[in-house]
Structure formats: C-alpha cells, structure tokens
C-alpha positions as CSV (number, residue, x, y, z in Angstrom):
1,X,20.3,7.8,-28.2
2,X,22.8,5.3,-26.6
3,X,26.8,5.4,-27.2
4,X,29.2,3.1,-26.4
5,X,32.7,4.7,-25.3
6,X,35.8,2.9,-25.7
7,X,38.7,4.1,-23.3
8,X,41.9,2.8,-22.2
9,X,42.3,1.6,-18.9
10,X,45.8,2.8,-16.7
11,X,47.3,-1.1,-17.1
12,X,46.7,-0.5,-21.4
13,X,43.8,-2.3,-21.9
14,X,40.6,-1.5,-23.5
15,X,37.5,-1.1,-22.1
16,X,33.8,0.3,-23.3
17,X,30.9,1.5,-21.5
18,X,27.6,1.9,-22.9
19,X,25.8,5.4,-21.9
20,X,22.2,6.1,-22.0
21,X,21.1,8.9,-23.9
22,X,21.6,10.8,-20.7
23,X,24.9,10.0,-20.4
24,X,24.4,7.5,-17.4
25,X,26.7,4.0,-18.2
26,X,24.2,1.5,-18.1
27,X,27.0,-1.6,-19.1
28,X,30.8,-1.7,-18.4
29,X,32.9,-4.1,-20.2
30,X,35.7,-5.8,-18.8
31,X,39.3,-5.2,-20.1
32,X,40.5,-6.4,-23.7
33,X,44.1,-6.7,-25.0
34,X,43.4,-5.2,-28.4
35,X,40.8,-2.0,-29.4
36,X,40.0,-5.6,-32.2
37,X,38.6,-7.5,-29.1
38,X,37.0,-4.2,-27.8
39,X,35.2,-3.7,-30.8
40,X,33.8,-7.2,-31.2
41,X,33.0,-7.1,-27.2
42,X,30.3,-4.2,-28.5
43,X,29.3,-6.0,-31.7
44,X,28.4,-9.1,-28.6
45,X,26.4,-7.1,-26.7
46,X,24.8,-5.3,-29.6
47,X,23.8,-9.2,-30.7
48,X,22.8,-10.7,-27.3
49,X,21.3,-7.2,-25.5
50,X,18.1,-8.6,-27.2
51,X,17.8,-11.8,-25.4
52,X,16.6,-12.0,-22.4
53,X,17.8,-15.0,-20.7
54,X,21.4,-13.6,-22.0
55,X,20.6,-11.5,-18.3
56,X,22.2,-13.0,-15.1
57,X,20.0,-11.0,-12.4
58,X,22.2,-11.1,-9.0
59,X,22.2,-10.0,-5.9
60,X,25.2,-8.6,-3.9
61,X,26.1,-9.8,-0.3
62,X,25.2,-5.7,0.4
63,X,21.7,-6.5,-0.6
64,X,21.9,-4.3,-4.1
65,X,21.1,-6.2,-7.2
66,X,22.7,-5.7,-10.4
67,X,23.1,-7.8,-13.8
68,X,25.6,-9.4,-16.1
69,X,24.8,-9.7,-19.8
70,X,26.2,-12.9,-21.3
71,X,27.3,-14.0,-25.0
72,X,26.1,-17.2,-26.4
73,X,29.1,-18.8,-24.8
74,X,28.2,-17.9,-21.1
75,X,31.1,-15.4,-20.7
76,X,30.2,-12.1,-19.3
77,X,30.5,-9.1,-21.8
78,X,29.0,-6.7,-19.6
79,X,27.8,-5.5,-16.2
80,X,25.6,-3.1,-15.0
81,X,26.0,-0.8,-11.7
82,X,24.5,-1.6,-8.3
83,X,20.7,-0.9,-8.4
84,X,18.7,-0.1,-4.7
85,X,15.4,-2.9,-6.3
86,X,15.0,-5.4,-8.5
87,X,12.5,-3.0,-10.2
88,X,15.8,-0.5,-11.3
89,X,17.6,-3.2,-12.1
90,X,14.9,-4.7,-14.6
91,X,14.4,-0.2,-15.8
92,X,18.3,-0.9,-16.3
93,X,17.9,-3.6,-18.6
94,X,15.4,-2.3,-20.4
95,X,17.4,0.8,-21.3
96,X,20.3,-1.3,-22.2
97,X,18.1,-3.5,-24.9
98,X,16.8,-0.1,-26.3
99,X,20.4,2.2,-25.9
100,X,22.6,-1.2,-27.3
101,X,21.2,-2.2,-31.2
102,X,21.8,1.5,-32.5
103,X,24.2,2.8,-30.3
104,X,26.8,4.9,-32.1
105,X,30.5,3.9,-30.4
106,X,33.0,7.0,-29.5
107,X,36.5,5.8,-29.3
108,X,38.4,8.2,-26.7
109,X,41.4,5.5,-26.4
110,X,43.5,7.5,-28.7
C-alpha cells in the first residue's frame, strides 16, 4: 500500500512524495508555503491520479522519459523520476493511479 510523505525542504517549504508499497517515490511534489497547501497538493493528486489525460508524458533532452500529473487547472502537482522506456514510464503511472486513492500520508515535517 502507497504513502504519501510530507517533509520539509532546507529553504522551509513543504513538500510530499508518494511511495509505492515498496518504498520507491513514484510522484514528488513541488514546494508549498504552508503544510495547508501540502495537504491539499495530496488531496489533487488523490482526485486527478485517476484521469488519464491529467498525464503529461515527456521526454528529456537525455533521451529518458518521465511524466507530470496535472490538476484540472493545468498546473503540475507532481512528477515522476526519469524512466530508461516509455514502457516504465506507463508501469510508473499505473502504480501511481493504484498507490494515490488510498494512500495513507506520513507527516515527517515536524
């Protein structure tokens, strides 16, 4: 079963990453100025991780792909890591619209 882990960056702000069941982060957030807008960054990607054309699928000038999630507003709420084939980078989603809905959230900001 998924988690997302809320943490606190170096510069204060928060962040969360959502972890597989085997740990692996699957989706990093970008940084919020309150654990508030943390919070409902997870409650996004809980909501749009079920949608699939909420999935930017992009390629890197290296070569590796990897993918953005979007809210209903077109702003990124998450990206994944770098993938070797589009075929990991599709597993990745996958994993990420099974780990997100039930995922229980850790907050290790304190």
């Amino acid at each position: 079963m998924g988690k997302f882990v809320i943490t606190t960056r170096k510069n204060g702000e928060f962040q969360f990453n959502l972890k597989a069941g085997n740990g692996q982060t699957i989706l990093a957030s970008e940084g919020y100025s309150t654990k508030a807008a943390c919070e409902n960054g997870i409650e996004s990607v809980r909501k749009n991780s079920q949608d699939d054309a909420r999935y930017d699928r992009l390629e890197a000038k290296s070569g590796q792909v990897y993918f953005n999630l979007k809210a209903g507003n077109g702003q990124a709420i998450g990206n994944s890591e770098m993938y070797e084939s589009a075929a990991s980078r599709e597993n990745g989603i996958e994993s990420v619209k099974k780990n997100a809905p039930d995922a229980t959230v850790e907050d290790q900001s304190a």
